[in-house]
C-alpha positions in Angstrom: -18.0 75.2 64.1 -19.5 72.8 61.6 -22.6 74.9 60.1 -20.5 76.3 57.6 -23.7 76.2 55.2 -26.1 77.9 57.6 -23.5 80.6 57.7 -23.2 80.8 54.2 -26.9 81.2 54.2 -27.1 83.7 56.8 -24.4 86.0 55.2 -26.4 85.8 51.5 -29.6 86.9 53.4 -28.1 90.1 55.5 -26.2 91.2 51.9 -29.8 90.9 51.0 -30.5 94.2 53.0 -28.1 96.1 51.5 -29.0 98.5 48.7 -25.4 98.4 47.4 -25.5 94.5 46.2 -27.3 94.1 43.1 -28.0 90.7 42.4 -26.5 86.8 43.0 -23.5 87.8 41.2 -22.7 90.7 43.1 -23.7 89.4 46.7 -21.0 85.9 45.5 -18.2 88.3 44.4 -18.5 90.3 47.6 -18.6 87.3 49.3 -16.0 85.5 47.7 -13.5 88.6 48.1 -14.2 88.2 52.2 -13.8 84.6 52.0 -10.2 85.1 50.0 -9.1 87.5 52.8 -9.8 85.5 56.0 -8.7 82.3 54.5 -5.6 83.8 53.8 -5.1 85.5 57.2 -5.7 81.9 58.9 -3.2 80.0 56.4 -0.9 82.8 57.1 -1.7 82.3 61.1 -0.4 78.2 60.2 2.7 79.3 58.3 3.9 81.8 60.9 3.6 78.5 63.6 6.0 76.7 61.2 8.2 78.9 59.5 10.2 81.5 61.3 11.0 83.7 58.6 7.8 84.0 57.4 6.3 87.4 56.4 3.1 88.8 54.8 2.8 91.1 52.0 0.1 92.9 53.7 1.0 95.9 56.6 -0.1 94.8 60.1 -3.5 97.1 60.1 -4.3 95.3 56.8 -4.2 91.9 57.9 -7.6 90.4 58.6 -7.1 89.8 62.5 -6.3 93.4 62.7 -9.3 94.9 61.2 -11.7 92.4 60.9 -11.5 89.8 63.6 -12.5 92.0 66.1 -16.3 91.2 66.2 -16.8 94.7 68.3 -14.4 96.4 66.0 -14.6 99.4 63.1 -18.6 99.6 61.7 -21.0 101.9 59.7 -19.1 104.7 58.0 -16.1 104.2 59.8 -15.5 100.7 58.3 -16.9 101.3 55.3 -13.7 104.6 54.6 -11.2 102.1 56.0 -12.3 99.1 53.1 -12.8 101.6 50.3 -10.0 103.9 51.1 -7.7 102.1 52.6 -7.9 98.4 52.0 -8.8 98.0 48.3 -6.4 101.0 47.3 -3.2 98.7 49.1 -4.8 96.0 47.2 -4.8 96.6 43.8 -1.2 98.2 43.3 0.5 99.0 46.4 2.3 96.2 48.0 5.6 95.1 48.2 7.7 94.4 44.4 10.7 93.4 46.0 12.2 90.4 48.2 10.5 86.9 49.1 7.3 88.2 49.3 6.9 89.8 46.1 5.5 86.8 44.6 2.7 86.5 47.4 2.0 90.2 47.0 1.6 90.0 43.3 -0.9 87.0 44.0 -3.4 89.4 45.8 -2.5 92.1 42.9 -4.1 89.8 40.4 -6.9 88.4 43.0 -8.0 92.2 43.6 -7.2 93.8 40.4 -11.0 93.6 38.7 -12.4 93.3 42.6 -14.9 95.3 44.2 -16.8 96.3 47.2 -20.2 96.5 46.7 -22.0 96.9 49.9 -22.8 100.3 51.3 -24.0 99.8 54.6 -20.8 99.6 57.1 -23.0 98.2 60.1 -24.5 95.5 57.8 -20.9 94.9 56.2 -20.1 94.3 59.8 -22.4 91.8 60.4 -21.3 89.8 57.4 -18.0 89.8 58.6 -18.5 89.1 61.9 -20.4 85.6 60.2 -17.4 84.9 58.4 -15.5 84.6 61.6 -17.4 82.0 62.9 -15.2 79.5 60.3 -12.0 78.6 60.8 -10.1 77.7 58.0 -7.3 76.0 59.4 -9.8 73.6 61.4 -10.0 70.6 59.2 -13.3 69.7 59.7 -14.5 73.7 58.5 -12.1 73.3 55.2 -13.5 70.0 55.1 -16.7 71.2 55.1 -16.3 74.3 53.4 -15.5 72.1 49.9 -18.8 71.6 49.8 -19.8 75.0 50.3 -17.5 75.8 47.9 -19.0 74.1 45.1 -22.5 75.1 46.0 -20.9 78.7 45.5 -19.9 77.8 41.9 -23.9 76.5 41.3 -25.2 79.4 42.9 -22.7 81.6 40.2 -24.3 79.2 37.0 -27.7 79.9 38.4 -27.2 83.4 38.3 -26.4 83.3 34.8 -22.5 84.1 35.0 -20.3 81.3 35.5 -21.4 78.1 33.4 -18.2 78.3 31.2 -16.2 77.8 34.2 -17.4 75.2 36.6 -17.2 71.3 35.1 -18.7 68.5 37.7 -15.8 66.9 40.1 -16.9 63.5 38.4 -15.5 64.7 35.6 -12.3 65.9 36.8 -11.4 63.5 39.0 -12.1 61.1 36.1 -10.0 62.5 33.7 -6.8 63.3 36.2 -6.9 59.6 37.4 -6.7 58.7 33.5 -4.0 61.2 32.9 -2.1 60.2 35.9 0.1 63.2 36.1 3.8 62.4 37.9 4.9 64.6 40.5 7.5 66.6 38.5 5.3 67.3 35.4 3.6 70.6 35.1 0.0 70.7 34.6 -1.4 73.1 32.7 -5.3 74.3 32.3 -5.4 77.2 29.9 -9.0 78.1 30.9 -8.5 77.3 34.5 -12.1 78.5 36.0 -12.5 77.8 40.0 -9.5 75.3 39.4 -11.2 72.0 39.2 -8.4 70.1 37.4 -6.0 71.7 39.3 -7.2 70.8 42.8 -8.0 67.4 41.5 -4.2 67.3 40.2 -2.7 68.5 43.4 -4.9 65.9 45.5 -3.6 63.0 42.6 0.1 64.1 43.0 0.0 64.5 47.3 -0.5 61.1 47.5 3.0 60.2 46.2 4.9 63.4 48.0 7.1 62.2 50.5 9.2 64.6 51.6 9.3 69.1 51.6 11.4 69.1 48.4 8.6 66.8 47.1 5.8 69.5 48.4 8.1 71.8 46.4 8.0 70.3 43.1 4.2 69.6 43.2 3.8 73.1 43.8 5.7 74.8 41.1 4.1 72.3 38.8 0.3 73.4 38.8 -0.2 75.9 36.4 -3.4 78.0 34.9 -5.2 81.0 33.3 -8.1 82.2 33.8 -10.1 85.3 32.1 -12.6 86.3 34.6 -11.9 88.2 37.7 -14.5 86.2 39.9 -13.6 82.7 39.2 -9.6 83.3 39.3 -10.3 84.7 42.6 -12.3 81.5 43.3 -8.9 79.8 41.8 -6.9 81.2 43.8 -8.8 80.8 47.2 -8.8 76.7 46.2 -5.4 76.9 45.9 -4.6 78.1 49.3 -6.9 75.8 50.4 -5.4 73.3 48.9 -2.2 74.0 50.5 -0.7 76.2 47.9 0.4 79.2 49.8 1.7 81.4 46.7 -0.1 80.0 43.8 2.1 82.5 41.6 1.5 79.6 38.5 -2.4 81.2 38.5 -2.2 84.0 35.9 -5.2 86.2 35.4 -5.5 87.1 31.7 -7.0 85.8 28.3 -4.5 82.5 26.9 -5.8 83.3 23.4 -4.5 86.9 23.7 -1.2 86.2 23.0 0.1 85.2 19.4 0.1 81.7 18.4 3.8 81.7 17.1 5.1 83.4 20.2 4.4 80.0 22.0 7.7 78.3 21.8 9.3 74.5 23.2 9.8 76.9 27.0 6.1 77.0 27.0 5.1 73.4 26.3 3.8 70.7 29.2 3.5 67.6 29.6 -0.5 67.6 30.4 -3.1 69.7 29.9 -6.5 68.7 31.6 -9.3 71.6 30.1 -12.7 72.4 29.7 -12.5 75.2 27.1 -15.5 77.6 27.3 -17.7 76.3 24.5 -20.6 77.9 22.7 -19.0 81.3 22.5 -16.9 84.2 20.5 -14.0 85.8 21.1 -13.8 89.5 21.2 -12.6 91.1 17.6 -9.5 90.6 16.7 -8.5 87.5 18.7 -8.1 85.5 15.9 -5.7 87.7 14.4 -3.4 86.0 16.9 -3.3 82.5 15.0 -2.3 81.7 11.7 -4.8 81.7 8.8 -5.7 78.5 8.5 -6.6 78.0 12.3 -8.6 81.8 11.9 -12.1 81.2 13.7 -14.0 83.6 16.4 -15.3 80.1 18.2 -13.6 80.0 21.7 -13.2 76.6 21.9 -11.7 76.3 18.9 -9.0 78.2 19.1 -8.6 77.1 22.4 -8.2 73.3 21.0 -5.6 75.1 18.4 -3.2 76.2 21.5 -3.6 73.1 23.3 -2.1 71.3 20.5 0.8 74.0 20.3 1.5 73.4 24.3 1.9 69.8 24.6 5.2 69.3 24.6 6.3 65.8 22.5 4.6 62.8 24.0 2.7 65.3 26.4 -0.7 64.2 26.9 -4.1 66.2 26.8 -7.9 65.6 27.9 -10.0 68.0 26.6 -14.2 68.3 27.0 -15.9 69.3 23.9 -19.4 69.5 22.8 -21.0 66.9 20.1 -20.6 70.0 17.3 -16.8 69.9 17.8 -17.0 65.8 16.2 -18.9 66.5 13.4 -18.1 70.2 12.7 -16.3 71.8 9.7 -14.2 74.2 8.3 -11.6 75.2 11.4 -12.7 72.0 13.0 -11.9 69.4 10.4 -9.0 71.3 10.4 -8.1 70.7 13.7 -9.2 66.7 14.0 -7.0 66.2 10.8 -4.1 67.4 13.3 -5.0 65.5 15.6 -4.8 62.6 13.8 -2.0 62.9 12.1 -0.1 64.9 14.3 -1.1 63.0 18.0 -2.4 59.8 19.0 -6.4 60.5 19.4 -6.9 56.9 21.2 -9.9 57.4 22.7 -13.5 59.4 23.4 -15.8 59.1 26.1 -19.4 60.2 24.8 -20.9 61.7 27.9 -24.5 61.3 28.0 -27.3 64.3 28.3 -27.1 65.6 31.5 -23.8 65.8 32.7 -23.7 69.4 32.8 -27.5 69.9 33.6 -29.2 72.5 34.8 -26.6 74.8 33.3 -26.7 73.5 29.5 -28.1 70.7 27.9 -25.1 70.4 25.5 -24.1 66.7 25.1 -20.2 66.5 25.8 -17.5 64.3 24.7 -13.9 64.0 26.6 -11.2 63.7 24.0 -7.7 61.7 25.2 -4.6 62.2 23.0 -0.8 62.5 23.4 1.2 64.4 20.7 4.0 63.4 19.0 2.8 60.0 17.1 0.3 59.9 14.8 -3.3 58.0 15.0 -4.3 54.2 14.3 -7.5 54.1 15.7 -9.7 55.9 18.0 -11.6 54.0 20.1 -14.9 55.4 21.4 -16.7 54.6 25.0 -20.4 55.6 25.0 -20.5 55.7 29.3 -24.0 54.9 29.9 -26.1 56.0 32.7 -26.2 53.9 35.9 -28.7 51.5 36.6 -32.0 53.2 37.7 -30.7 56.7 36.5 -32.8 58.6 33.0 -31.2 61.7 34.1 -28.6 64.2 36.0 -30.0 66.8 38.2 -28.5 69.5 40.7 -29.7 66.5 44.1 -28.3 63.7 41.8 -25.3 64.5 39.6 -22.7 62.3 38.3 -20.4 60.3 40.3 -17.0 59.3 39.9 -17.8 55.8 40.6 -19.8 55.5 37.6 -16.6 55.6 35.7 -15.4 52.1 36.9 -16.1 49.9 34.4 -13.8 52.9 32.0 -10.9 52.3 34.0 -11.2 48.5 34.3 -11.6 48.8 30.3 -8.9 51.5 29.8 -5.3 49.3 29.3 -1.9 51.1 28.6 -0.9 53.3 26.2 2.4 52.4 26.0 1.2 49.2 24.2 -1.3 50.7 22.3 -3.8 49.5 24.4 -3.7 46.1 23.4 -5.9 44.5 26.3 -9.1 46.8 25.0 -12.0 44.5 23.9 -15.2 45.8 22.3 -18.3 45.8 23.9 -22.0 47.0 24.2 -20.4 50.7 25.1 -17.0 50.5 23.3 -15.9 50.2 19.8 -13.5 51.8 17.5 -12.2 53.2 14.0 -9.2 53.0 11.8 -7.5 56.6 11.1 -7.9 56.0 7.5 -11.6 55.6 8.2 -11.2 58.9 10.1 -10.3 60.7 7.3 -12.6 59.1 4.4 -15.4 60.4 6.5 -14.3 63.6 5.9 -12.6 63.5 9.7 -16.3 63.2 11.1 -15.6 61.8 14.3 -19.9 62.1 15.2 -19.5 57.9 15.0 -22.4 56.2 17.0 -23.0 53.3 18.6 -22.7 50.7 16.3 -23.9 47.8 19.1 -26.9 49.8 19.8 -30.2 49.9 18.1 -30.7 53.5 16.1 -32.8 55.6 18.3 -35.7 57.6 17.5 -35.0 60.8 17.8 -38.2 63.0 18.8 -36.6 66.8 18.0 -38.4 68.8 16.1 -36.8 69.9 13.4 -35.5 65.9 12.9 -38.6 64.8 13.0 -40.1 67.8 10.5 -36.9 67.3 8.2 -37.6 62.8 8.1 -40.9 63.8 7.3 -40.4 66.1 4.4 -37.7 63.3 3.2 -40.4 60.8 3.1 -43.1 63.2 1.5 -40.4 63.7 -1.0 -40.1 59.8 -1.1 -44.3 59.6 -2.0 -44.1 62.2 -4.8 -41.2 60.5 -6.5 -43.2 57.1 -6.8 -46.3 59.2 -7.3 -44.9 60.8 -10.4 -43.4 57.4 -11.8 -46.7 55.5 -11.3 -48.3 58.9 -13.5 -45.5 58.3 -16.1 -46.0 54.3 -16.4 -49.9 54.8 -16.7 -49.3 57.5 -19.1 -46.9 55.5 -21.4 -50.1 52.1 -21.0 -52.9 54.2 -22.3 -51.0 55.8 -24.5 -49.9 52.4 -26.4 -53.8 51.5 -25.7 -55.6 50.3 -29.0 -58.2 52.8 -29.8 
């Protein structure tokens, strides 16, 4: 079937009736957990076809098709035992530790670990399920069409509040993997990981050069993340298999910053790291205790850019989306931009404009490129403008990847220090030495574009007490000259 969206719908609005589901973030995790299972039972439905030896970490009467599929099967309070008692009890701990399968089995530990089932109506629980069957995953015009499904899932989850740290636009990542150009045998790593974004758009980059089953091999073992929260490493983990990896083992569920700074040695470094840290926020107490003084902040994405530099192995490469604050901050920040300077080549910055992440924040963003190992010359800055027509991103129009032509036309090669770039009306660049006499304020505008006016509030309220300021200066030097004339007046 193609209406995979019309099911969607119709699956939101019966979870709607039940009294157990409080909220969009409940009624997408319950979802989401249903999702996981059947697309797992219809990959595992493929791989039985093609492999022989294949066999599941779940017990036959746990299996989707042997509880689930059956749209006259198990409902009300019968059901409802068999899931709670049954099903999530296998789930979370009790699965086979041993043999070829542990590694799938541990996969659905993690996925089910923080996982619940919120409904509490079987007959309605039924219904939803019996929706669900309706797709089949291994039909390539449903996974097709579930992609887009999938991402309306994610906005659904930032409209509720609860996922806007973990979902970047595919513009974005597909930009930023195409200027990272991963190789087939290098790990990538995304230390925040979300729904997977930069991952998916890896494995999709990297397919198109596999060849061969030990080539399908080596891409897989080479995707790696972490993610924090239980509902979008599910998500992770369901675009995984999607994506055609079957045991996406390299998907950890846990907190990256938890684990001390020093204790990351040369066996944990990559050679890329595509991110979009979660920005905005603090770390729970005592997080920080886990990097070395100098690098001591509770700002997530700070100490998130502090590891990143710690992973990349020598002449790794990194792109990493940061808010505006990040360029012109202080303290930890400087900090961290001197390294980056003087520890990595920092070659370029796209200045996103306002938008790219709207509705969900209004933060202006910046992607940063650099490759460790060689220190900076210059960093060169691309201000990527709006397309023609365009004020504004919304939800119905959102960035495209085309947009980011003309970057890639511009771009050049690294490995000759991008000699063919040419300044123009969006691109410009400064010494490292200029870097660092600004204090390592890397906030640099425009310089071929006229300074705008900038209509905040408090701007506008802090130019206007500047020029008040201004007024009573030349007010009180026009009292002191008349003072001193009629003072040397003749009486």
């Amino acid at each position: 079937m193609s209406n995979v969206s019309g099911v969607i719908k119709s699956i939101q609005d019966i979870m709607r009736k039940d009294v157990g589901v409080d909220g969009d973030a409940q009624r997408i995790s319950q979802l989401v957990w249903l999702f996981f299972l059947k697309i797992l039972d219809d990959r595992e439905a493929e791989l039985e076809l093609i492999d022989d030896n294949f066999k599941s970490p779940l017990p036959e009467h746990l299996r989707w098709r042997n509880w689930a599929a059956d749209k006259e099967g198990d409902t009300g309070e019968k059901l409802l035992d068999f899931v709670n008692l049954q099903l999530f009890a296998k789930l979370k701990g009790d699965l086979p530790a041993q043999g070829d399968v542990a590694k799938r089995a541990q996969v659905i530990r993690d996925v089910f670990e923080d996982t619940y089932n919120y409904m509490k109506s079987g007959t309605l629980l039924r219904q939803v399920i019996n929706k669900i069957n309706e797709i089949d995953f291994n039909n390539s015009e449903d996974r097709h069409t579930f992609g887009a499904i999938y991402e309306q899932v994610l906005k659904d989850l930032q409209s509720a509040g609860n996922a806007g740290e973990f979902y970047t636009p595919r513009a974005v990542t597909q930009f930023i993997v195409n200027r990272l150009d991963p190789k087939l045998h290098e790990v990538v790593f995304d230390p925040a990981c979300g729904t997977g974004g930069f991952l998916t758009c890896t494995i999709d980059h990297k397919r198109k050069s596999v060849t061969s089953t030990a080539e399908e091999e080596v891409l897989r073992g080479s995707i790696r993340g972490v993610e924090k929260k239980s509902l979008p490493h599910m998500l992770c983990i369901t675009n995984m298999i999607l994506h055609g990896i079957d045991t996406p083992s390299g998907i950890r569920h846990g907190n990256t910053l938890a684990r001390a700074y020093a204790d990351h040695t040369e066996k944990d470094r990559v050679a890329v790291i595509a991110t979009n840290p979660p920005f905005g926020g603090m770390e729970e107490d005592g997080i920080e205790n886990n990097f070395p003084s100098h690098l001591r902040t509770r700002e997530t994405a700070d100490l998130f850019m502090a590891l990143i530099i710690r992973l990349l192995k020598t002449n790794g490469r990194a792109a990493v989306v940061l808010p505006d604050g990040f360029l012109f901050g202080e303290g930890v920040k400087t900090t961290l931009k001197r390294s980056l300077i003087e520890e990595c080549n920092l070659h370029t910055i796209v200045r996103l404009p306002n938008g790219v992440f709207a509705p969900y924040t209004g933060i202006k963003t910046n992607i940063l490129f650099f490759t460790k190992g060689t220190s900076t010359k210059s960093v060169w800055f691309y201000e990527h403008p709006y397309p023609a027509g365009v004020t504004s991103y919304n939800k119905t129009k959102p960035m495209r990847f085309e947009e980011f032509a003309a970057e890639q036309a511009w771009w050049g090669d690294e490995v000759d220090g991008f000699r063919s770039r040419q300044e123009t009306e969006q691109a410009w660049k400064i010494s490292a030495a200029d870097v660092a006499a600004r204090g390592y304020n890397l906030d640099c505008k425009n310089p071929h574009r006229a300074a705008e006016i900038s209509h905040d509030p408090d701007a506008l309220l802090a130019t206007y007490a500047e020029q008040q300021a201004g007024i009573q200066n030349l007010r009180d030097q026009l009292k002191t000259i008349l003072a001193e004339a009629l003072a040397g007046t003749p009486a």
